[in-house]
C-alpha positions in Angstrom: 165.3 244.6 -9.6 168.2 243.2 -11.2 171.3 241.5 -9.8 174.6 241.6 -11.6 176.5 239.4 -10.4 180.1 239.6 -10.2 182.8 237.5 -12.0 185.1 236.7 -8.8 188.2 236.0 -11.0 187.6 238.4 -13.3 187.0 240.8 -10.0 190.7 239.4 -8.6 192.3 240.3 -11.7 191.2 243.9 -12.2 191.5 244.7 -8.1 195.5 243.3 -8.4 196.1 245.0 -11.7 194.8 248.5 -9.6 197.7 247.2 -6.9 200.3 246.9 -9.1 199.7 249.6 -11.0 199.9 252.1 -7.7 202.1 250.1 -5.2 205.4 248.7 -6.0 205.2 245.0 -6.7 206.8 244.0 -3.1 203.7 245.3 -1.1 201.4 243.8 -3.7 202.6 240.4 -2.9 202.8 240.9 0.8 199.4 242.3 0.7 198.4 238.8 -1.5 200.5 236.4 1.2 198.4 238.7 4.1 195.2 238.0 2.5 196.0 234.6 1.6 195.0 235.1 -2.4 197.9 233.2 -3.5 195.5 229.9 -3.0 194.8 230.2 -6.4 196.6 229.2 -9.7 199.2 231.4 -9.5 200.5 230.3 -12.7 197.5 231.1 -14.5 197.5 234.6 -12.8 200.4 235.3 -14.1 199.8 234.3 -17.7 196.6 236.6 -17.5 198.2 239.8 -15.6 201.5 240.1 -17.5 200.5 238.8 -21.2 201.0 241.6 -23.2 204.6 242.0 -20.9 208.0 241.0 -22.5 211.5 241.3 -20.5 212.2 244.2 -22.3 208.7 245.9 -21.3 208.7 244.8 -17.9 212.5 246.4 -17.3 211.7 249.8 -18.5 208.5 249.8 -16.2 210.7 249.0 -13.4 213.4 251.5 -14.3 210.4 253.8 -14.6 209.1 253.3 -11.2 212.4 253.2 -9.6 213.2 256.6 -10.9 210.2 258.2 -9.7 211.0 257.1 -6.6 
């Protein structure tokens, strides 16, 4: 039987991508301060979760999600 074992940054980075893409980003980061994730490099996070964002992309998400709402 084989094992695959699991990448636990790799892991972190898809389960708060999932978050963020279905909860506004205030409960994501209460959720992260509840659970104690921000341990981590946060700054590296960031770099890894929002690379392909710009201002510009970021703000018309947001005006997105705020409009569903």
């Amino acid at each position: 039987m084989e094992i695959k074992v699991i990448n636990e940054q790799e892991n972190l980075q898809e389960v708060m991508q999932v978050l963020l893409t279905h909860l506004e980003p205030s409960k994501v980061m209460k959720f992260w301060a509840t659970c104690k994730l921000n341990e981590g490099d946060y700054l590296q996070l960031k770099e890894k979760l929002f690379a392909q964002e710009t201002v510009a992309s970021l703000y018309t998400k947001i005006q997105a999600y705020q409009n569903e709402a």
